[in-house]
Steps between C-alpha positions, in 0.01 A plus 500: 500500500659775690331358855593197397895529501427744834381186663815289355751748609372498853469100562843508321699807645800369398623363188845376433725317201819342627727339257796301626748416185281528259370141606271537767217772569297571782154748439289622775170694457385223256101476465483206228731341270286519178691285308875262518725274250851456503567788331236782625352573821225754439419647861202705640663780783377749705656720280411403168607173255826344537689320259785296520669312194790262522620114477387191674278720759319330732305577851684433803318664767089610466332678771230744339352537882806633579524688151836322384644312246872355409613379186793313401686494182700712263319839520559695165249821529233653705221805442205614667156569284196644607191267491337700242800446254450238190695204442670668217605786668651265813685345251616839303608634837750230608631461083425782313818694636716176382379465150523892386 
């Protein structure tokens, strides 16, 4: 696993998240996109899982040569997870803190 995420980092050097008004969001460093609806957008990085939750998302730009992916729509959260983590503890990271 470890040589794995070696070889990620290094086609991927960089990895960025800019969000513009909480409406648009551009990520660099992206590997995959493991999974999409309008409401998730469940993203494989360089650096580990990325999440992003909101409203009405949807793909406007896809380049995975180019490691980068933007997504439109009302963005509520975002959290990073390492591969190894379960569902239930992706979803216990981003909520758990709001429903103590």
């Amino acid at each position: 696993m470890e040589e794995r995420s070696r070889t990620q980092h290094n086609q991927y050097e960089r990895h960025e998240v800019t969000i513009l008004n909480r409406q648009a969001m551009q990520v660099t460093g992206v590997v995959n996109v493991e999974s999409f609806d309008a409401n998730e957008f469940v993203l494989q990085t360089a650096y580990g899982l990325l999440v992003i939750r909101g409203e009405n998302l949807h793909i406007q730009a896809l380049n995975l040569e180019n490691g980068i992916v933007s997504i439109e729509g009302v963005l509520y959260d975002m959290g990073y997870f390492e591969e190894k983590a379960s569902p239930s503890q992706k979803a216990k990271g981003l909520f758990g803190k709001l429903f103590k």
